[in-house]
TORMIPA-143257 format. One record per residue (C-alpha): residue number from 1; residue in one letter; x, y, z. Coordinates in Angstrom, 1 decimal, always signed. Example, Ala and Ser with C-alpha at 12.3 -4.5 7.8 and 13.67 -1.06 7.14 Angstrom:
BEGIN
<tido><num>1</num><residu>A</residu><x>+12.3</x><y>-4.5</y><z>+7.8</z></tido>
<tido><num>2</num><residu>S</residu><x>+13.7</x><y>-1.1</y><z>+7.1</z></tido>
END
This chain:
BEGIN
<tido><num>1</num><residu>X</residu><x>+19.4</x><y>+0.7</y><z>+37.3</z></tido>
<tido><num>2</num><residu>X</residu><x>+19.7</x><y>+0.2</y><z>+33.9</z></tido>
<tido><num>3</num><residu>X</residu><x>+19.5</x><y>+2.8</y><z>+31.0</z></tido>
<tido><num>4</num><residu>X</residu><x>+16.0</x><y>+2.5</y><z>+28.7</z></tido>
<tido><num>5</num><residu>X</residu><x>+16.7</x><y>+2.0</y><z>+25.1</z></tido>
<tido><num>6</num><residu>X</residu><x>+15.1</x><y>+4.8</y><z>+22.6</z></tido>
<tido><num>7</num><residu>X</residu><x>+11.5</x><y>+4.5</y><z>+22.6</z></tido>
<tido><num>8</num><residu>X</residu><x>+11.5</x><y>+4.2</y><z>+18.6</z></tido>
<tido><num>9</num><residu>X</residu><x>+11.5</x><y>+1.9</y><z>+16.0</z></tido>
<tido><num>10</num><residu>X</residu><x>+15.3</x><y>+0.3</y><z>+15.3</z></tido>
<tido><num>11</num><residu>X</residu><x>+13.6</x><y>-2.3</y><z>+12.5</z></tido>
<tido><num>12</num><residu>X</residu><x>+15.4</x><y>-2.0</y><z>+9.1</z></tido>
<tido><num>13</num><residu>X</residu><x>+12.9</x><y>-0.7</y><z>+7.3</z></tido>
<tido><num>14</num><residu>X</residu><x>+10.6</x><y>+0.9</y><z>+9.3</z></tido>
<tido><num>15</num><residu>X</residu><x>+11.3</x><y>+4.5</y><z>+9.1</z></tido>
<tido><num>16</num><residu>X</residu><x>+10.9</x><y>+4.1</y><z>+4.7</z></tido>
<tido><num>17</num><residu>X</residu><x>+8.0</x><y>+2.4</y><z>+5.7</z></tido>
<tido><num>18</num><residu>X</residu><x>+6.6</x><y>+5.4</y><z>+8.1</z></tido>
<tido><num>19</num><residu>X</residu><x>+8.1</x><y>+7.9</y><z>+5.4</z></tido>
<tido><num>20</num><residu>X</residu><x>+5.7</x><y>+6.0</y><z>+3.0</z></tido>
<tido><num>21</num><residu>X</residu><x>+2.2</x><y>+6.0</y><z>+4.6</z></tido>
<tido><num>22</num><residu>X</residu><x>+2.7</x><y>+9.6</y><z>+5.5</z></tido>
<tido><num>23</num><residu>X</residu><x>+3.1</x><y>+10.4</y><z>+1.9</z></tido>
<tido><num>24</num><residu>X</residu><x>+0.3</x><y>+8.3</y><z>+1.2</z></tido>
<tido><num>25</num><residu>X</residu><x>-1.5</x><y>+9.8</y><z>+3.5</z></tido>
<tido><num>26</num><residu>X</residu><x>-0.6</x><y>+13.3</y><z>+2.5</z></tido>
<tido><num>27</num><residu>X</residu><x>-1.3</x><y>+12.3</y><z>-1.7</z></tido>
<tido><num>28</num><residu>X</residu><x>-4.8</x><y>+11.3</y><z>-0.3</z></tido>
<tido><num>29</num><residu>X</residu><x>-5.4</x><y>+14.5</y><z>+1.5</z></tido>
<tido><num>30</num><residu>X</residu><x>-4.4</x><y>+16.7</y><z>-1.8</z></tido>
<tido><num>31</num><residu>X</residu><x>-6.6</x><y>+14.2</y><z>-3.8</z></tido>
<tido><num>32</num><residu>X</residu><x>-9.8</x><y>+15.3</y><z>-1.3</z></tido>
<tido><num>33</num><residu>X</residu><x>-8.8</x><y>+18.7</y><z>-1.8</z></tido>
<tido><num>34</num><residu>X</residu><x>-8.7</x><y>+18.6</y><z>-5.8</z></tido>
<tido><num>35</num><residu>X</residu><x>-11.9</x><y>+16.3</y><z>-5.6</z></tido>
<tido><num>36</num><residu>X</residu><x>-13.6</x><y>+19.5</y><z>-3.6</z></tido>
<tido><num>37</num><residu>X</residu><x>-12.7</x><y>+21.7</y><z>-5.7</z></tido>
<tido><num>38</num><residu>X</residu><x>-13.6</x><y>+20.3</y><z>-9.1</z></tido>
<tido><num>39</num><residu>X</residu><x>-17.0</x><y>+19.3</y><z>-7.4</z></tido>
<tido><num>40</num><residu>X</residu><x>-17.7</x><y>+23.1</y><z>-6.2</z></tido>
<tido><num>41</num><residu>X</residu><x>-16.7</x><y>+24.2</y><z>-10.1</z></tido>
<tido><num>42</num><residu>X</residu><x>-18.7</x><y>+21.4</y><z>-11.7</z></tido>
<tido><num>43</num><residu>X</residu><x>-22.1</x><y>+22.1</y><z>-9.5</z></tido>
<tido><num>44</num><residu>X</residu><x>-21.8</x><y>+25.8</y><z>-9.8</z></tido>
<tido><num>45</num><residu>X</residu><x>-21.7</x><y>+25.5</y><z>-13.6</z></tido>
<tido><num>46</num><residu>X</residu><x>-24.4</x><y>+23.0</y><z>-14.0</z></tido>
<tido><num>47</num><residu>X</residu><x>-23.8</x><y>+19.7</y><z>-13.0</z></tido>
<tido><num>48</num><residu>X</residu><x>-25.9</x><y>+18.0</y><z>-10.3</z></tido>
<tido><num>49</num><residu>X</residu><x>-24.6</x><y>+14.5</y><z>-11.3</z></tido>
<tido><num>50</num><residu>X</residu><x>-21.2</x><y>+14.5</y><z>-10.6</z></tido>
<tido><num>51</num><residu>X</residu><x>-21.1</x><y>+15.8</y><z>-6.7</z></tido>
<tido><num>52</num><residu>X</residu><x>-22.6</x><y>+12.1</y><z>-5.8</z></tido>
<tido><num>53</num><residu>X</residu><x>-19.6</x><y>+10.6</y><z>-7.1</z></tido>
<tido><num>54</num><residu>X</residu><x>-17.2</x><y>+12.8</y><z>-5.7</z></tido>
<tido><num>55</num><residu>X</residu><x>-18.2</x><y>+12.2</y><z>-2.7</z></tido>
<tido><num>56</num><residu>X</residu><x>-18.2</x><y>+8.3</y><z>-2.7</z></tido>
<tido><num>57</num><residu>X</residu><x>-14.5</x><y>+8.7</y><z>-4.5</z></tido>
<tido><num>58</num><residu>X</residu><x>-13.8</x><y>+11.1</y><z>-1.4</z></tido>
<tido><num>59</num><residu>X</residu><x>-15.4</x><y>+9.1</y><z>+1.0</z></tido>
<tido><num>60</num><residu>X</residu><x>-12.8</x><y>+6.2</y><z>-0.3</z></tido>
<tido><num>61</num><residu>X</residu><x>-10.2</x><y>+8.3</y><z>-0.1</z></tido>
<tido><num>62</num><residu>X</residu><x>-10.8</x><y>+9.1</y><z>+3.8</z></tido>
<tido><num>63</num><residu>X</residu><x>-11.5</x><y>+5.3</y><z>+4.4</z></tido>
<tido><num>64</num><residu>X</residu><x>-8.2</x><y>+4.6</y><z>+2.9</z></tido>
<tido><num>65</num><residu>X</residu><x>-6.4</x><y>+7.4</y><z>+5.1</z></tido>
<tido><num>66</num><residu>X</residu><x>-7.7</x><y>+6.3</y><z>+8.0</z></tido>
<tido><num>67</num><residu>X</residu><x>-6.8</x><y>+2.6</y><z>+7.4</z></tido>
<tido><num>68</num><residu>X</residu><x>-3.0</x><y>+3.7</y><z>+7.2</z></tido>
<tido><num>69</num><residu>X</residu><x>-3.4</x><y>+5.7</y><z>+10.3</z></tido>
<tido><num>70</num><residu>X</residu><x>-5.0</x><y>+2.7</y><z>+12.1</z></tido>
<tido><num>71</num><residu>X</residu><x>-2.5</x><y>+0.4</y><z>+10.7</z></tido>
<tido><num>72</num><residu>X</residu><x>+0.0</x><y>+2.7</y><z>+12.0</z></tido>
<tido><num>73</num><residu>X</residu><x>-1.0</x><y>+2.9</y><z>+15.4</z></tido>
<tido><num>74</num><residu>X</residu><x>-1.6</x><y>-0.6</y><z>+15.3</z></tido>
<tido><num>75</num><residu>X</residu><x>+1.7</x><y>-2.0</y><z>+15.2</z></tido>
<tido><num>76</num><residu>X</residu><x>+3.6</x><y>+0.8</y><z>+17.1</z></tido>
<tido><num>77</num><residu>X</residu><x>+1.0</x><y>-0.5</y><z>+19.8</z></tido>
<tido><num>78</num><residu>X</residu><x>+2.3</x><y>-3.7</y><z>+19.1</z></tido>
<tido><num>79</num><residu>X</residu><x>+5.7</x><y>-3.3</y><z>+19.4</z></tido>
<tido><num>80</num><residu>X</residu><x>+5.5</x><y>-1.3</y><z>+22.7</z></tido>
<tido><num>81</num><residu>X</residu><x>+4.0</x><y>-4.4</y><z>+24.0</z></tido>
<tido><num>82</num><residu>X</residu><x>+6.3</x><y>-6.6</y><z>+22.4</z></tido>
<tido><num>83</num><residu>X</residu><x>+9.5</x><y>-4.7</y><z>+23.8</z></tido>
<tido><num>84</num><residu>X</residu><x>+7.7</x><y>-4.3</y><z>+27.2</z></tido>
<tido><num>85</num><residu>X</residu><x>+7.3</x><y>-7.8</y><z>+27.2</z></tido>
<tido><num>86</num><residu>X</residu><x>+11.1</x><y>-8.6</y><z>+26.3</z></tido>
<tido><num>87</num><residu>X</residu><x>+10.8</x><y>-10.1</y><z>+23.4</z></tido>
<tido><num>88</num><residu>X</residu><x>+12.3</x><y>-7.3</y><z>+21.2</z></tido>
<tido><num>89</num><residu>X</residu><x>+15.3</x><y>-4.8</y><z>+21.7</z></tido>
END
């Protein structure tokens, strides 16, 4: 019986690339944050104008996140079935 390889990624390159959408990811989430915040300060002091935009910039944000999640699962789907199917070590 043979012994099963590690279950991860052994590309070149693919844990910077992992290392990078997780700090993308994670600059997204702190830009959401900052985006609530300023928007609570902004409406509590006056300004009914400016939640509509946050909101579509946050809504971007999220969309953007979720893509590089997706993306993400994606290929690591991909390459399961790629190494399950022999073609990659």
């Amino acid at each position: 019986m043979p012994i099963a390889g590690p279950d991860y990624d052994l590309r070149p390159g693919a844990s910077g690339i992992a290392t990078a959408r997780l700090a993308i990811v994670a600059i997204l989430c702190a830009l959401q944050y900052w985006l609530l915040t300023s928007t609570m300060e902004a409406f509590h002091g006056g300004d009914r104008e400016l939640p509509l935009a946050a909101t579509l910039a946050s809504a971007a944000c999220f969309l953007l996140g979720l893509g590089l999640v997706l993306a993400a699962r994606r290929s690591e789907v991909r390459r399961r079935r790629r190494r399950r199917e022999g073609g990659e070590s």
